[in-house]
C-alpha positions in Angstrom: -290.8 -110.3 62.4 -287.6 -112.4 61.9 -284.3 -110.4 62.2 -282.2 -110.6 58.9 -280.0 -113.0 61.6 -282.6 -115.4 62.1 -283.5 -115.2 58.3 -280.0 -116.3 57.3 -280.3 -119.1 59.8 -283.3 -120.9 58.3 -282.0 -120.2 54.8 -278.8 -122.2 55.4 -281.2 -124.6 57.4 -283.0 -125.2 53.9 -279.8 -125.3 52.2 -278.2 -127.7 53.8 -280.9 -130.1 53.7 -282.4 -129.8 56.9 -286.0 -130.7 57.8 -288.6 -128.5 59.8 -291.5 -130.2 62.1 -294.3 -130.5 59.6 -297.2 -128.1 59.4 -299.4 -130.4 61.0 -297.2 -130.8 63.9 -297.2 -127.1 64.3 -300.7 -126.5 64.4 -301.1 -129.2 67.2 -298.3 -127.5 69.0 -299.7 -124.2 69.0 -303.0 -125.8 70.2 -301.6 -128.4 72.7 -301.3 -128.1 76.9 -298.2 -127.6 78.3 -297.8 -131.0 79.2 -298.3 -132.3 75.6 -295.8 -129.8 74.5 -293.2 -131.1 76.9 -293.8 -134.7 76.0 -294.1 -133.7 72.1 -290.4 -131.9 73.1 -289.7 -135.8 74.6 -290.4 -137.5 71.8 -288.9 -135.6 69.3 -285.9 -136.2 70.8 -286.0 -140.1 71.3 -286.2 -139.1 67.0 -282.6 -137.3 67.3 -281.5 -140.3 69.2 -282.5 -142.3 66.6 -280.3 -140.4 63.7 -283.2 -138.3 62.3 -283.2 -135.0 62.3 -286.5 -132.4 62.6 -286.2 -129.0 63.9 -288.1 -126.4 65.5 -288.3 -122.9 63.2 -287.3 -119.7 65.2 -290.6 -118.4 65.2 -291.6 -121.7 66.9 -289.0 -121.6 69.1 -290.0 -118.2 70.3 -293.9 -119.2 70.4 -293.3 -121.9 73.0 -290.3 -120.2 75.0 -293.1 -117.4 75.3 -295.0 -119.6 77.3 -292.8 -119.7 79.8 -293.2 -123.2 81.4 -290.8 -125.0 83.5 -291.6 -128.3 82.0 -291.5 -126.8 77.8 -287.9 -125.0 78.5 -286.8 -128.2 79.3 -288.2 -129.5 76.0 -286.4 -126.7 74.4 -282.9 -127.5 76.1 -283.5 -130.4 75.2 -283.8 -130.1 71.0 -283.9 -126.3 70.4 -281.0 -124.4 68.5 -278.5 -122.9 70.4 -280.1 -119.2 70.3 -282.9 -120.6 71.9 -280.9 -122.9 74.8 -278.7 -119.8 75.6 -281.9 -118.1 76.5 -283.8 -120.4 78.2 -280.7 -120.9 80.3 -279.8 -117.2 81.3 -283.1 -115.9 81.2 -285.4 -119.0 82.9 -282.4 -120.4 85.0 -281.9 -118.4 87.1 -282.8 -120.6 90.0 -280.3 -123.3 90.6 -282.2 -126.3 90.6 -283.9 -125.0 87.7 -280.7 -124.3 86.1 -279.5 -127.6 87.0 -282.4 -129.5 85.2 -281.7 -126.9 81.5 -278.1 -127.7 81.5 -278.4 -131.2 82.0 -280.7 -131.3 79.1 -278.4 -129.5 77.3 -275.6 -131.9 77.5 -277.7 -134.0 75.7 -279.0 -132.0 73.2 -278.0 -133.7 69.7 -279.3 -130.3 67.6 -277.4 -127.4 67.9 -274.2 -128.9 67.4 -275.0 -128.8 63.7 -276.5 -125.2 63.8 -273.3 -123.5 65.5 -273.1 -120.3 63.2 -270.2 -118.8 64.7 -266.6 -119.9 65.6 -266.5 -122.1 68.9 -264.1 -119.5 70.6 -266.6 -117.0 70.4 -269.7 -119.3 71.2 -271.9 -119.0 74.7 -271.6 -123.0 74.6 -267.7 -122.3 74.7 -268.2 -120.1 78.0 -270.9 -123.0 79.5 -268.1 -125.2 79.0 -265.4 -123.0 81.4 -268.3 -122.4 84.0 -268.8 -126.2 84.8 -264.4 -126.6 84.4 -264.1 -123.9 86.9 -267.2 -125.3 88.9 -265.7 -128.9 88.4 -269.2 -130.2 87.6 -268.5 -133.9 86.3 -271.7 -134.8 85.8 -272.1 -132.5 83.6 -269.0 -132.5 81.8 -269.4 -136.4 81.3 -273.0 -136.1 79.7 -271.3 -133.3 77.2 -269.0 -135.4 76.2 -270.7 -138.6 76.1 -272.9 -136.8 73.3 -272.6 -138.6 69.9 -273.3 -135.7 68.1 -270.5 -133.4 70.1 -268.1 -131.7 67.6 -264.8 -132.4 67.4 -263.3 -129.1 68.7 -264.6 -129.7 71.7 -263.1 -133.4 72.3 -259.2 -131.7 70.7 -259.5 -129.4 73.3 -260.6 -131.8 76.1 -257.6 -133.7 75.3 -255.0 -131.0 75.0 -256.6 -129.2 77.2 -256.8 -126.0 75.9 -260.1 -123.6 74.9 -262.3 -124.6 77.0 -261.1 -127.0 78.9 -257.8 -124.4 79.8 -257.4 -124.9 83.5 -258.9 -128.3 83.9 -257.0 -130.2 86.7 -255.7 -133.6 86.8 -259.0 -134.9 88.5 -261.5 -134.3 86.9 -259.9 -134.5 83.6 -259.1 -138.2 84.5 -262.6 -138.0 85.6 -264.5 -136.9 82.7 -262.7 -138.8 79.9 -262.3 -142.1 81.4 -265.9 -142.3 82.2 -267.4 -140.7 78.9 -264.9 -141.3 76.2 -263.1 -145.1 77.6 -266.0 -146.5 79.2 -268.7 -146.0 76.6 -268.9 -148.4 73.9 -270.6 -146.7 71.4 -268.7 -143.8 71.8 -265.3 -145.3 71.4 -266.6 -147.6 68.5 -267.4 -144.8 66.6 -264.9 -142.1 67.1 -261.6 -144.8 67.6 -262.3 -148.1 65.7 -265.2 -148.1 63.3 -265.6 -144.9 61.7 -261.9 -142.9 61.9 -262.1 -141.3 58.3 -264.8 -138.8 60.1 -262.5 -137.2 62.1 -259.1 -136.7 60.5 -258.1 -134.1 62.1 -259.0 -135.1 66.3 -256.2 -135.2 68.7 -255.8 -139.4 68.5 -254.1 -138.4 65.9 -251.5 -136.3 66.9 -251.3 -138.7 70.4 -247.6 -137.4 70.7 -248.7 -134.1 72.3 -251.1 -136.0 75.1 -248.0 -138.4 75.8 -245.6 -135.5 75.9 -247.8 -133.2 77.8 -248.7 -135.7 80.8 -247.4 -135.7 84.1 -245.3 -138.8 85.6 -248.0 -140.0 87.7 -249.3 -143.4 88.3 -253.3 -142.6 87.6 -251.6 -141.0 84.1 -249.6 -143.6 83.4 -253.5 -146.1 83.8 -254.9 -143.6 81.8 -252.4 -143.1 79.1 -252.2 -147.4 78.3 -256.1 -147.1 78.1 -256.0 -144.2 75.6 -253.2 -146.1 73.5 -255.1 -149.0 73.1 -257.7 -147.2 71.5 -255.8 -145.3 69.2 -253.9 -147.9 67.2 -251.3 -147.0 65.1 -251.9 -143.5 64.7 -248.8 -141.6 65.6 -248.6 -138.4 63.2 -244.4 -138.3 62.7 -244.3 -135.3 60.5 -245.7 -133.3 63.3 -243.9 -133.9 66.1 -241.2 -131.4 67.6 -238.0 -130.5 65.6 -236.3 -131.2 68.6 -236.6 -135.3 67.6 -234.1 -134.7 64.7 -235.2 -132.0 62.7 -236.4 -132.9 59.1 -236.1 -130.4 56.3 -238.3 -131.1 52.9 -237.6 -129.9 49.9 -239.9 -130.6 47.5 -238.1 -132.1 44.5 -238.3 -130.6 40.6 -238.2 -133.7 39.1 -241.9 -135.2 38.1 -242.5 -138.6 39.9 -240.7 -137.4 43.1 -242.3 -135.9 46.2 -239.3 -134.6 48.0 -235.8 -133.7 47.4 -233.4 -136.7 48.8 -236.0 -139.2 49.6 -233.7 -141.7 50.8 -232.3 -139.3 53.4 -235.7 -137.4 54.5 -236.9 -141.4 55.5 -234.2 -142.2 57.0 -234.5 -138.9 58.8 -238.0 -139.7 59.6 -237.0 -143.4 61.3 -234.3 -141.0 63.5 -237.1 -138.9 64.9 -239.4 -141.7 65.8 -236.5 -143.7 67.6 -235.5 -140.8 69.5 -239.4 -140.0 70.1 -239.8 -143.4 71.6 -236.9 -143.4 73.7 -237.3 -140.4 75.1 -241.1 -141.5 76.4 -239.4 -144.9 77.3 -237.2 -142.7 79.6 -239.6 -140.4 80.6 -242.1 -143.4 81.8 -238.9 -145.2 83.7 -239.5 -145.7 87.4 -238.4 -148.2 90.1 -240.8 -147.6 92.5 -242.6 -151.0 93.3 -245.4 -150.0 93.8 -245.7 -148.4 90.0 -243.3 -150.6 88.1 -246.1 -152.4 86.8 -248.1 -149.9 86.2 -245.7 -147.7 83.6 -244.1 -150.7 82.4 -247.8 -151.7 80.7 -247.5 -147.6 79.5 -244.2 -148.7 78.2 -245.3 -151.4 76.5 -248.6 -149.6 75.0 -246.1 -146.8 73.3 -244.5 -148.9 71.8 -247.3 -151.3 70.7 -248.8 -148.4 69.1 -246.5 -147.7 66.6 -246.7 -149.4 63.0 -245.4 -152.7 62.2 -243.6 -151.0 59.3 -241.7 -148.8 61.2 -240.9 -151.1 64.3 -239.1 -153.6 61.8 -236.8 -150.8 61.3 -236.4 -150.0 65.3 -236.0 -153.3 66.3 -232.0 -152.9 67.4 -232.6 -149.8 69.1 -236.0 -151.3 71.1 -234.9 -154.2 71.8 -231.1 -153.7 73.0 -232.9 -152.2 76.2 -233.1 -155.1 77.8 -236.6 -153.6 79.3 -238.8 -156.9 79.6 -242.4 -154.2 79.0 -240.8 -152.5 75.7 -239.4 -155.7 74.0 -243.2 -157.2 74.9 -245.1 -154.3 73.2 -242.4 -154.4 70.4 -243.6 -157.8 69.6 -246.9 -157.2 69.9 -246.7 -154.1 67.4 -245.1 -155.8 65.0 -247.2 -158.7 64.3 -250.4 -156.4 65.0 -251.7 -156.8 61.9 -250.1 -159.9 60.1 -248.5 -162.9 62.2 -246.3 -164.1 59.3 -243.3 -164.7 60.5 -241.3 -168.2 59.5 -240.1 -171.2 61.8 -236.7 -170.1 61.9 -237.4 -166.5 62.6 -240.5 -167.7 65.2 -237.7 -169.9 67.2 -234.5 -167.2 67.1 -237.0 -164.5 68.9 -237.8 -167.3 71.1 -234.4 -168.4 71.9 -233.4 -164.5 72.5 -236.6 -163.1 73.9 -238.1 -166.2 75.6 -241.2 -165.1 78.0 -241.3 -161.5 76.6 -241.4 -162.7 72.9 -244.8 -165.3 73.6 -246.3 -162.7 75.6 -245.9 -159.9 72.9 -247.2 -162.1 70.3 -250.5 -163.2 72.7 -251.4 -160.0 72.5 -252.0 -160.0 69.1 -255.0 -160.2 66.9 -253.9 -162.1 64.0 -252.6 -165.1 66.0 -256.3 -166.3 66.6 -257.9 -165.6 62.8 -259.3 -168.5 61.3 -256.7 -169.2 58.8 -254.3 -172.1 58.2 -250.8 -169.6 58.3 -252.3 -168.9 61.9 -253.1 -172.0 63.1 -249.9 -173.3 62.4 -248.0 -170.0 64.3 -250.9 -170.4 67.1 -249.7 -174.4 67.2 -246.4 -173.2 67.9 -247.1 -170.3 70.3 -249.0 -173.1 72.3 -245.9 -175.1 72.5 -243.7 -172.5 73.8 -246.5 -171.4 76.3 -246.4 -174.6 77.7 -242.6 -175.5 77.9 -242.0 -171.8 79.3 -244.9 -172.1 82.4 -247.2 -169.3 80.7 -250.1 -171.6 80.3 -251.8 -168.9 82.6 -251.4 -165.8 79.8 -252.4 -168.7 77.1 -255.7 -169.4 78.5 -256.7 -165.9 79.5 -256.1 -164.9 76.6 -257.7 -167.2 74.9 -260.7 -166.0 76.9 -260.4 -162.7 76.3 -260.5 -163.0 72.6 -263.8 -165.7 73.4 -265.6 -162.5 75.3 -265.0 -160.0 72.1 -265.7 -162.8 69.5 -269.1 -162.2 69.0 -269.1 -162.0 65.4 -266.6 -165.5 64.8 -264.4 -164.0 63.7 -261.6 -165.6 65.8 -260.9 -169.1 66.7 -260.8 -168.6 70.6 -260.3 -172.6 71.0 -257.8 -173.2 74.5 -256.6 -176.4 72.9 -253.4 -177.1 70.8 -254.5 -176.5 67.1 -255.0 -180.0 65.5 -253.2 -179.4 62.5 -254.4 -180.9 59.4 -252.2 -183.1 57.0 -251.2 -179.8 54.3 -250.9 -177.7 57.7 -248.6 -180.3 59.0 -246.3 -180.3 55.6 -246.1 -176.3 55.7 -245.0 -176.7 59.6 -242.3 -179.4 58.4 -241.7 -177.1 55.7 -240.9 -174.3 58.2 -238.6 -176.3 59.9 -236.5 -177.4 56.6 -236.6 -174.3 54.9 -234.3 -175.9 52.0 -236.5 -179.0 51.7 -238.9 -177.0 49.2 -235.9 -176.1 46.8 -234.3 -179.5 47.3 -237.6 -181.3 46.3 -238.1 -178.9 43.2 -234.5 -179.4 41.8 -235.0 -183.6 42.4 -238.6 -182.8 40.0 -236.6 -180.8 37.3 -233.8 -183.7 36.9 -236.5 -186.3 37.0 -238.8 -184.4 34.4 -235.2 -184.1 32.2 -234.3 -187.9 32.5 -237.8 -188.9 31.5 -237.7 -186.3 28.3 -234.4 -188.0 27.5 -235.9 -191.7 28.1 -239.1 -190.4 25.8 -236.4 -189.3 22.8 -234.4 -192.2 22.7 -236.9 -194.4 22.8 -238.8 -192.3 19.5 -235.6 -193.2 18.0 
């Protein structure tokens, strides 16, 4: 008979929507051969995989762990509920090969992340994960991660290092993320790029601890641009240190205000973001030779990754540094999500920032959209690639923006824009800023002479 434990658990199964295998499939399990079990087990979870979810019951769960087959506690390591994982590991693992196969097929297990009933501190998946951090088992770790369906406590910890992952060293924490969180695709698309609103509270956004946190070493520094670039523009201000110019908020009594002194508690917020950046910008400093390229692409990623809006308002303290890497990612940052920037503006950074300002703006996405602003700027850009010698950068990136334009949405096309006849007036335009006014003015006095020509003649 169910304990009043398990009967909670199926209640909130019910509640929350959740489906059991059907009555049918039951029958046939209670009925079928081990092996048919085991493949049953298979199946059902090719059906996780897919996004759809069917459980076992308890009682079903217990029927088939009962059995006691090597091949059907795979199956149930494989989609049963964490009650029944924990013992099929600690009561049918007890061999280490054996053991080896149930974890493994519990890294994958897309089930009982859903079913956790109590707090992930005090969860036997918590203490799995510090047995294979102590062990250093990577393999394992990395098909954890990789899981789609892995909470987001776990990845927070993973990445500050703490819970679970508490005593993880340098290895094969550079190990396990790069593999299963850089290198997988689907992974990255979902939790960085496509789908962010799902986890607002992860550690990509509060990337100011993992930058602060990080040792000054070189495989850090690789790991640290590769993070950034997934990231974006997610630096959470309000949260970093007080030791970055403390802010104080008052909240203000006045409807249709948020906080007491606006004007100053911005202003205060620009402060601790300039002294943020310059203090990683120091921190990330190094003449070795060996390495110089290596954090000065770190460099450049910091400050890449923060917002356009804010960088327009750093751009004296950035760029005074004379630092070729920081003035490159300040560039790119900037125009990360909109190129507009006029002729005179686009040929002052040029004249000022010559190499550093063309590569910067490469870098960017905007630059290759098919639109006529852009093909104008790219016309440009392709101009000053050529008279500076960086035809190189031009044409690789041109083909890196080919290899991730699978959906058209760029125009990847090596060649100088072709600018049409309207795209050729806005570029002369550009370059006589006044000619617009000028022109307007001459139509107003011509419009008033022929309204006086029209009266006199009526009369």
């Amino acid at each position: 008979m169910s304990s009043k434990r398990e009967k909670i658990h199926e209640f909130w199964m019910k509640r929350t929507g959740r489906e059991y295998v059907q009555e049918p499939d039951i029958r046939y399990l209670l009925r079928a051969t081990d092996n048919e079990i085991y493949k049953y087990c298979l199946d059902l979870h090719r059906i996780h995989n897919a996004g759809e979810f069917r459980y076992l019951s308890i009682d079903l769960e217990d029927k088939l762990y009962e059995i006691n087959d090597e091949d059907i506690n795979y199956g149930l390591a494989l989609v049963g509920s964490e009650r029944i994982i924990e013992k099929v590991v600690k009561q049918r693992g007890l061999d280490p090969v054996v053991r080896q196969g149930l974890l493994n097929a519990v890294s994958r297990n897309q089930h009982w992340f859903h079913l956790r009933d109590k707090p992930l501190a005090d969860s036997w998946i918590n203490t799995l994960v510090q047995d294979m951090v102590q062990s250093r088992d990577i393999i394992w770790l990395e098909a954890f991660v990789i899981n789609p369906h892995l909470d987001q406590e776990f990845i927070v910890s993973l990445l500050h290092r703490t819970g679970p992952f508490d005593g993880i060293d340098d290895d094969t924490f550079l190990k396990v993320t790069s593999n299963a969180l850089w290198d997988n695709e689907t992974y990255t698309g979902r939790i960085f790029k496509n789908e962010p609103s799902l986890y607002p509270d992860l550690a990509f956004f509060k990337v100011w601890k993992v930058l602060l946190d990080a040792p000054v070493d070189g495989n850090f520094a690789t790991w640290l641009t590769r993070y950034l670039s997934n990231i974006g523009d997610n630096l959470d201000v309000l949260s970093l240190p007080d030791k970055f110019a403390p802010l104080k908020l008052e909240l203000a009594d006045t409807p249709g205000q948020l906080f007491k002194n606006e004007p100053k508690f911005h202003a205060s917020l620009i402060l601790k973001k300039k002294y943020f950046l310059e203090h990683l910008i120091n921190k990330f400093q190094t003449v070795d030779g060996d390495l110089r390229g290596v954090y000065g692409e770190l460099r450049k990623a910091i400050v890449a990754s923060v917002s356009s809006e804010d960088l327009a308002q750093l751009e004296k303290p950035l760029l005074k540094k004379n630092d070729s890497y920081v003035t490159q990612g300040y560039f790119q940052g900037l125009y990360s999500k909109s190129c507009q920037i006029t002729k005179r503006q686009f040929k002052r950074n040029l004249r000022r920032y010559k190499r550093d300002f063309i590569l910067g703006f490469l870098a960017t996405e905007p630059l290759f959209e098919h639109w006529q602003r852009a093909r104008i700027i790219r016309s440009w850009v392709y101009q000053a690639s050529m008279k500076l010698k960086l035809w190189g950068a031009y044409y690789d990136r041109c083909d890196e923006v080919e290899k991730c334009n699978k959906d058209g949405r760029f125009d990847a096309s090596s060649n100088d824009p072709q600018l049409t006849g309207l795209e050729k007036w806005r570029d002369f335009e550009d370059k006589f800023p006044w000619l617009s006014f000028a022109l307007f003015v001459a139509a107003v006095f011509v419009l008033r002479q022929l309204v006086i020509w029209i009266h006199e003649g009526l009369h």
